[in-house]
N, CA, C and O of each residue as an XYZ file, in Angstrom:
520
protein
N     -44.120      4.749     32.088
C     -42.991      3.970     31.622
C     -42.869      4.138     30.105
O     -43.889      4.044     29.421
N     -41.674      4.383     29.536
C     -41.293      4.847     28.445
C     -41.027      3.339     27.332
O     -40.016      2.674     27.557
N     -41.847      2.954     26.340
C     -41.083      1.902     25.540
C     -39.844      1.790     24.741
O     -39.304      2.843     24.400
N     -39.490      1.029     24.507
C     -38.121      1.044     23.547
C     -38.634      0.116     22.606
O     -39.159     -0.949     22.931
N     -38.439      0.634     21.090
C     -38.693     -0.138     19.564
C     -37.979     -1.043     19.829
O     -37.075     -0.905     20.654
N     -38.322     -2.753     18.885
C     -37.218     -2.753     18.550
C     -35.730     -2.933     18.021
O     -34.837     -3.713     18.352
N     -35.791     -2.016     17.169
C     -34.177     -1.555     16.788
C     -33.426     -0.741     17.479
O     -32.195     -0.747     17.441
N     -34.135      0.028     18.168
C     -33.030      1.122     19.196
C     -32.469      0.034     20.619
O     -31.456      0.035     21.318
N     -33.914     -0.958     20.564
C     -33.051     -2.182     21.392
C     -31.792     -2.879     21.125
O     -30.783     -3.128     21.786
N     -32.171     -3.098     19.995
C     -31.321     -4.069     19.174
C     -29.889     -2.983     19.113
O     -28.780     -3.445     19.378
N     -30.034     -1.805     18.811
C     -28.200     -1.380     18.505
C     -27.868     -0.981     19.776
O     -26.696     -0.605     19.819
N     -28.624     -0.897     21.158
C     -28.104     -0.534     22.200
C     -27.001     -2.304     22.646
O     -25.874     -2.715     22.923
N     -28.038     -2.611     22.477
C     -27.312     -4.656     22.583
C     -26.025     -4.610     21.658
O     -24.944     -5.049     22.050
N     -26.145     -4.255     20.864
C     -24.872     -4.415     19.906
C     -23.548     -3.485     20.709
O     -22.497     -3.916     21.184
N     -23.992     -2.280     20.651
C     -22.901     -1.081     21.323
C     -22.389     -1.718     22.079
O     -21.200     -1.438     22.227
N     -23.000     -3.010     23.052
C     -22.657     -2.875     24.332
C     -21.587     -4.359     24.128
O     -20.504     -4.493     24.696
N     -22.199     -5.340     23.208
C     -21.630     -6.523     22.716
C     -20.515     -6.174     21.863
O     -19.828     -7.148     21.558
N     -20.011     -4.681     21.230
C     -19.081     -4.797     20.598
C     -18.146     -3.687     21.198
O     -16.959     -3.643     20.874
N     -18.717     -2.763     22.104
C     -17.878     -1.863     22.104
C     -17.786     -0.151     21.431
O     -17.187      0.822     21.890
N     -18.363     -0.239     20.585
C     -18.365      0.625     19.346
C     -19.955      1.501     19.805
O     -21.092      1.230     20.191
N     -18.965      2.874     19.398
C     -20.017      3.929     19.476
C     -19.600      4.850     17.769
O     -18.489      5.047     17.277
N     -20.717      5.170     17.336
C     -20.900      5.969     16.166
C     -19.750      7.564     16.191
O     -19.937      8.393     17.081
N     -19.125      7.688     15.594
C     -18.180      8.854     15.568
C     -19.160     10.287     14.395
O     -19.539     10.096     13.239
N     -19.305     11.459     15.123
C     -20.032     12.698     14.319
C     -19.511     13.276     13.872
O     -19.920     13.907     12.898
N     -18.097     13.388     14.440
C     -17.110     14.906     14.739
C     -15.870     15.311     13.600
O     -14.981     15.108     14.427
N     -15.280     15.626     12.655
C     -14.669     15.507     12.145
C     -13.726     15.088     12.987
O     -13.245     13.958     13.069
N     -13.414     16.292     13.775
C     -12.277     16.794     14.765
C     -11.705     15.104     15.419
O     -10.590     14.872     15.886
N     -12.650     14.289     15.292
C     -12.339     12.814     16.340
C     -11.692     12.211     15.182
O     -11.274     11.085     15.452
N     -11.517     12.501     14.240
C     -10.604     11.800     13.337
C      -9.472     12.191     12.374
O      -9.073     11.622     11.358
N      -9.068     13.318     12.974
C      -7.735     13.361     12.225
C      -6.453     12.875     13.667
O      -6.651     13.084     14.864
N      -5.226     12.223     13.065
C      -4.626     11.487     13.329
C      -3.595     10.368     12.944
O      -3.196     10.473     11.784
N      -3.088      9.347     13.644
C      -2.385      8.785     13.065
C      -2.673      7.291     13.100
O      -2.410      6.936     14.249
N      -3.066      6.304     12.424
C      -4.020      4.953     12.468
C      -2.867      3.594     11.773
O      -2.099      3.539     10.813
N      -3.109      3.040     12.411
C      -2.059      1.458     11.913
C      -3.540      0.087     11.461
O      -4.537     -0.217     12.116
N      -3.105     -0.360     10.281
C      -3.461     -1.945     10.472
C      -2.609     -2.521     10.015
O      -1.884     -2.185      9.079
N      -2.597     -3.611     10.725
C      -1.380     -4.789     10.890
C      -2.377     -6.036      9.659
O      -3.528     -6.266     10.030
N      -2.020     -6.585      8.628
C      -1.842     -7.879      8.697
C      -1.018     -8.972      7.975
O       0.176     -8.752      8.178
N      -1.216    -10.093      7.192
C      -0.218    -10.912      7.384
C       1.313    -10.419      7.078
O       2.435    -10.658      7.525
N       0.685     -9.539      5.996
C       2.343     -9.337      5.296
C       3.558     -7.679      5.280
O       4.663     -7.213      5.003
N       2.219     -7.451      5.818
C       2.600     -5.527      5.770
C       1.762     -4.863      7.001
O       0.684     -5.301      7.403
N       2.381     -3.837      7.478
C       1.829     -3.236      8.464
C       1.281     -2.199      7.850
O       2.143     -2.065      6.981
N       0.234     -1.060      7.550
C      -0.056     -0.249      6.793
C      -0.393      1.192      8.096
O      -1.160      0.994      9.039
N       0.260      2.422      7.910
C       0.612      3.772      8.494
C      -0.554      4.372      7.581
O      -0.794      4.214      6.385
N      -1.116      5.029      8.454
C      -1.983      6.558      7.747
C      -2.235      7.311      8.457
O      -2.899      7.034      9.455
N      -1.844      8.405      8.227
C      -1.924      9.816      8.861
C      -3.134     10.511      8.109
O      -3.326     10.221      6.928
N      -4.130     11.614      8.893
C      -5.450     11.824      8.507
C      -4.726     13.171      9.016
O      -4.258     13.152     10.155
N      -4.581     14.601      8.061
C      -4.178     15.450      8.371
C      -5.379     16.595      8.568
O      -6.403     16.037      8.171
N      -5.670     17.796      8.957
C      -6.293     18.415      9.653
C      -6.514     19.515      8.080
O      -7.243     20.500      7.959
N      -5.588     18.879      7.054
C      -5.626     20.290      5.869
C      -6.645     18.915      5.397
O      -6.984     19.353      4.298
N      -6.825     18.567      5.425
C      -7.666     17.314      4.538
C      -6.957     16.281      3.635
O      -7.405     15.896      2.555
N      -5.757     15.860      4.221
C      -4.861     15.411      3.149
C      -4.233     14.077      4.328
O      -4.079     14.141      5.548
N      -3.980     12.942      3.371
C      -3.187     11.585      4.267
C      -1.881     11.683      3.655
O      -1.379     12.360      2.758
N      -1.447     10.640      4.567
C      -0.380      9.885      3.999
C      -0.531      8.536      4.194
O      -0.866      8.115      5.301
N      -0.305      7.716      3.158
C      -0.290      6.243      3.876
C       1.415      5.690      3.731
O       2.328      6.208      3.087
N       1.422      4.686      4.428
C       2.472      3.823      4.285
C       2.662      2.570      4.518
O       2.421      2.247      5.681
N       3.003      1.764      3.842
C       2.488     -0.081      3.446
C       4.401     -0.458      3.778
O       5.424     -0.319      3.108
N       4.154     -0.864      4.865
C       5.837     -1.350      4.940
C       5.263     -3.194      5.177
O       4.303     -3.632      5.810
N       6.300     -3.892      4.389
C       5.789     -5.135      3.604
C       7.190     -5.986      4.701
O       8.194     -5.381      5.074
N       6.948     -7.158      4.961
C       7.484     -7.730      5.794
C       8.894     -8.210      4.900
O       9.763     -8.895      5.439
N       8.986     -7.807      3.627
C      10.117     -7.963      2.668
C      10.843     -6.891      3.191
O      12.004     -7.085      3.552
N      10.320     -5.770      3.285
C      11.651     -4.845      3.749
C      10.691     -3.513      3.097
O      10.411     -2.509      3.751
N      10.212     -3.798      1.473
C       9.614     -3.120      0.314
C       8.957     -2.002      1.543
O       8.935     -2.357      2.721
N       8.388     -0.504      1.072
C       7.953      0.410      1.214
C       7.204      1.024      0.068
O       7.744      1.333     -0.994
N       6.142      1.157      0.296
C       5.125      1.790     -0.457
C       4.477      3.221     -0.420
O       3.282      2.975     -0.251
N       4.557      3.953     -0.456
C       3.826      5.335      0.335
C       3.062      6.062     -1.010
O       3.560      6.429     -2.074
N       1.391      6.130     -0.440
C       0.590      7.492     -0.980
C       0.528      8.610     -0.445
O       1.048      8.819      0.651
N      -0.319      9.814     -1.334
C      -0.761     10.795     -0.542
C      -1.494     11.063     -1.731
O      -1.256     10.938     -2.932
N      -2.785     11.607     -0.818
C      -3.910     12.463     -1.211
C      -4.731     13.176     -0.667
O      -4.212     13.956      0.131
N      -6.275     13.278     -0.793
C      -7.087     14.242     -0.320
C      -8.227     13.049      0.425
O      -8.247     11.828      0.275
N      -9.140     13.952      1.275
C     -10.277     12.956      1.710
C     -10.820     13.818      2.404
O     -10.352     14.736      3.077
N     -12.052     13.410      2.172
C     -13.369     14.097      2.805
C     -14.009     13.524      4.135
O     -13.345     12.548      4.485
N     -14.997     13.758      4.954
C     -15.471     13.338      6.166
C     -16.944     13.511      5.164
O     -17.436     14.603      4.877
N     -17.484     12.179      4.733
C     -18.760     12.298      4.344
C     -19.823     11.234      4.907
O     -19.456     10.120      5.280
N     -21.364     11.709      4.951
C     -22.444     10.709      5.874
C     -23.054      9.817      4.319
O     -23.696     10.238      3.357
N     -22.572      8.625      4.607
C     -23.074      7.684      3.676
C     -24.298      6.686      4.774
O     -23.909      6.150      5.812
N     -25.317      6.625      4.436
C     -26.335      6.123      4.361
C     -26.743      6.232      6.286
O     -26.942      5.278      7.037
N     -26.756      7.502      6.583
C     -26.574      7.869      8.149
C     -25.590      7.601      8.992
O     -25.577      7.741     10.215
N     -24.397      7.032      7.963
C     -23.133      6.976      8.539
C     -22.104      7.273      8.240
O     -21.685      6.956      7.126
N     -21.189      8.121      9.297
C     -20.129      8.915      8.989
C     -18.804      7.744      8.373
O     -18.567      6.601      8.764
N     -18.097      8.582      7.259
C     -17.061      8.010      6.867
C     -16.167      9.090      5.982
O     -16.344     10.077      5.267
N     -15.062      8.239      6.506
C     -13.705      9.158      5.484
C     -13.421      8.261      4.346
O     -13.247      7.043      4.342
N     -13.409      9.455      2.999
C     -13.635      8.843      1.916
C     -12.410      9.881      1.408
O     -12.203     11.094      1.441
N     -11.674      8.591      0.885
C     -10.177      8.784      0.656
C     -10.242      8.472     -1.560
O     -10.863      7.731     -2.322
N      -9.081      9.688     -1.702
C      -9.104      9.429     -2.918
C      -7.580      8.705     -3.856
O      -6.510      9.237     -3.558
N      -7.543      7.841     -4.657
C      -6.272      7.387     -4.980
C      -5.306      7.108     -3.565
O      -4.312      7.791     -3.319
N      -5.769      6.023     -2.720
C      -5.486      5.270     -1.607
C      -4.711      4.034     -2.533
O      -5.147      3.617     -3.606
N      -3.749      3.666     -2.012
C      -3.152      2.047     -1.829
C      -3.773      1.223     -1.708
O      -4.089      1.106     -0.524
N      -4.249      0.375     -2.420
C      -4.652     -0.850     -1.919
C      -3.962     -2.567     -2.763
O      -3.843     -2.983     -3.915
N      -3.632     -3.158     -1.191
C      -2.701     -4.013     -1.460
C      -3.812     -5.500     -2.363
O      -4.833     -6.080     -1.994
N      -3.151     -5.596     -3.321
C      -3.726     -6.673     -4.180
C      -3.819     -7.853     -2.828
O      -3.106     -7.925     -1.827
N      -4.982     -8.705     -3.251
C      -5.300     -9.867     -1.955
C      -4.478    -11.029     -2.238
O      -4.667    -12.063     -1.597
N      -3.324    -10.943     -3.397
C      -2.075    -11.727     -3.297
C      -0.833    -11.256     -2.330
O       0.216    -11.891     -2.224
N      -1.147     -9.988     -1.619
C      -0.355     -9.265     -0.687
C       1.121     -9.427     -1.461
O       2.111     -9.783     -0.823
N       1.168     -9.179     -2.665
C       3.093     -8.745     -3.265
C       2.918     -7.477     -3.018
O       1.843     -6.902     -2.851
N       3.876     -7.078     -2.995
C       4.508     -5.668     -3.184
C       4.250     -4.972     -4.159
O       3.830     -3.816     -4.195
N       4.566     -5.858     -5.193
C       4.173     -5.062     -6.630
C       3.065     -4.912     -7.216
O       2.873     -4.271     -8.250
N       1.890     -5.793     -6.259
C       0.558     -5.422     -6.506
C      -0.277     -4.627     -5.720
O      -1.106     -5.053     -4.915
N      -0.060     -3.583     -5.951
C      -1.030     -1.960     -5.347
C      -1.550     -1.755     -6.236
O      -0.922     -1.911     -7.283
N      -2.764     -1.362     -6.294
C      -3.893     -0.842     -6.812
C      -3.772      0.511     -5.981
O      -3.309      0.662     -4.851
N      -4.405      1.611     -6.995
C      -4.962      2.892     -6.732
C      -6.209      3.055     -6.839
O      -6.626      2.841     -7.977
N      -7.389      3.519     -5.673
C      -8.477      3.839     -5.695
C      -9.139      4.206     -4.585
O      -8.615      4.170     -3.471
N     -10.890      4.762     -4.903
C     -11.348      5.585     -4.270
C     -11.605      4.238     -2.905
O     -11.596      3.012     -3.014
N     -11.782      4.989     -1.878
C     -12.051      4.004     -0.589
C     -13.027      4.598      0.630
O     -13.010      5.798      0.901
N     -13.644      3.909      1.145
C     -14.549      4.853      1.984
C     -14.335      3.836      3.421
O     -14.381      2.614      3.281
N     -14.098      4.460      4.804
C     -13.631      3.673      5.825
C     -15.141      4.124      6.724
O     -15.524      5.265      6.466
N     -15.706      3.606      7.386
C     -16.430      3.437      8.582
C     -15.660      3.688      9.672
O     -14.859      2.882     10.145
N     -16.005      5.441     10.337
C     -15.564      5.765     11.684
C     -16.289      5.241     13.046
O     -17.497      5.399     13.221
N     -15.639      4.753     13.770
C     -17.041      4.128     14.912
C     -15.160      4.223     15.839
O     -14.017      4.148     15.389
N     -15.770      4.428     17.357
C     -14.859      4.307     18.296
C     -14.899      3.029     18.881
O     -15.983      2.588     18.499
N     -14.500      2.389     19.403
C     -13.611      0.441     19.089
C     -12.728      0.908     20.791
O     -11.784      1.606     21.161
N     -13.846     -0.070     21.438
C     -13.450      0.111     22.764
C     -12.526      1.432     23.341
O     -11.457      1.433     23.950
N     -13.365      2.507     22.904
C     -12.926      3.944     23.697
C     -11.488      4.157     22.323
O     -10.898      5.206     22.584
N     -11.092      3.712     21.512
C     -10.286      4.120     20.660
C     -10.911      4.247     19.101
O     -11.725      3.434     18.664
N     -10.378      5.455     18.291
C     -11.084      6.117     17.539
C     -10.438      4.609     16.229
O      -9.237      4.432     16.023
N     -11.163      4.049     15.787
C     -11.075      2.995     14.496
C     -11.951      3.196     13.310
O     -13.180      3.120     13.303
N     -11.161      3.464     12.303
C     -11.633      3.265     10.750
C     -11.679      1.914     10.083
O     -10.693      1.417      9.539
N     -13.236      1.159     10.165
C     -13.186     -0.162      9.581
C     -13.056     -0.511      8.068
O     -13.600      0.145      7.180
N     -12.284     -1.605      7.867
C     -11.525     -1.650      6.005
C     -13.009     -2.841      5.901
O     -13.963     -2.913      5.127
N     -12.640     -3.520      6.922
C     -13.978     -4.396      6.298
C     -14.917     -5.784      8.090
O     -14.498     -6.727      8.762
N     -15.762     -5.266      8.037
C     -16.353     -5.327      9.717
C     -16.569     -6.754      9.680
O     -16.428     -7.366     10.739
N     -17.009     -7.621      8.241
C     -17.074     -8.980      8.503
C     -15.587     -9.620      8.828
O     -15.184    -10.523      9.562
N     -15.236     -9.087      8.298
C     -13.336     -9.412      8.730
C     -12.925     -8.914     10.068
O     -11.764     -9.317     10.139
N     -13.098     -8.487     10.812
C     -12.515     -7.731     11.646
C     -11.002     -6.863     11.209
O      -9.938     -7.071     11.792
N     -11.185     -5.811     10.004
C     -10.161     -5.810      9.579
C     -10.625     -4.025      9.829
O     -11.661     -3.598      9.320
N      -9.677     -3.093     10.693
C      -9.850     -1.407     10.654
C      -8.389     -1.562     10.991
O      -7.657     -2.513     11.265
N      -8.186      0.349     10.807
C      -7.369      0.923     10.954
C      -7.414      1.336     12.890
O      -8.449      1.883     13.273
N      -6.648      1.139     13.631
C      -6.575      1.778     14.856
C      -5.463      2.745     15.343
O      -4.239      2.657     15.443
N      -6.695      4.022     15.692
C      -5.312      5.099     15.707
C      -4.569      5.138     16.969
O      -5.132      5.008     18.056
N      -3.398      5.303     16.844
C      -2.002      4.981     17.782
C      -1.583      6.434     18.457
O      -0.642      6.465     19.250
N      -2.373      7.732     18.090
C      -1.752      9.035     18.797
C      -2.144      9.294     20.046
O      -1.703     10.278     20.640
């Protein structure tokens, strides 16, 4: 009979309590990803040349759109897309407050669908829609 440590216990319990399996592949993440919240719906496309687009459409009507470059890099044994001069909506959610900067998303698949997490204590990712 074979033992189990444990931590390999412990993240098999988790996988199974959340859903989420670890993403390796580049290839599993280019695409097209939405997060919704209060005030803006936010579009990003993960293109295959290594390049996004985002788009921040604001429940005012307002439209926002970046583009840049991003890498598929392993931060601390975990895969992530690390985006450069990204949108990010000031946490007063106006329109006129976007910030530009570097951003790094957590790839993990989110009940059989490929999700980039913005922030995991929040339940706050990107889920791709293609």
């Amino acid at each position: 009979m074979t033992t189990v440590g444990f931590s390999t216990l412990l993240c098999i319990v988790l996988m199974l309590a959340t859903g989420c399996t670890e993403v390796s592949s580049v290839d599993q993440v280019f695409g097209r990803y939405v997060l919704q919240i209060s005030e803006a719906i936010i579009e990003l496309e993960l293109r295959t040349d290594m390049t996004y687009v985002e788009t921040i459409r604001f429940k005012s009507g307002q439209t926002v759109e970046a583009k840049g470059r991003w890498k598929w890099v392993n931060i601390a044994e975990e895969w992530n897309v690390e985006m450069y001069d990204f949108a990010v909506v000031h946490e007063t959610l106006e329109p006129g407050k976007i910030e530009h900067r570097e951003v790094h998303f957590a790839t993990y698949r989110r009940f059989g669908r490929m999700s980039l997490f913005v922030n995991e204590d929040l339940g706050l990712y990107f889920e791709r829609r293609d």
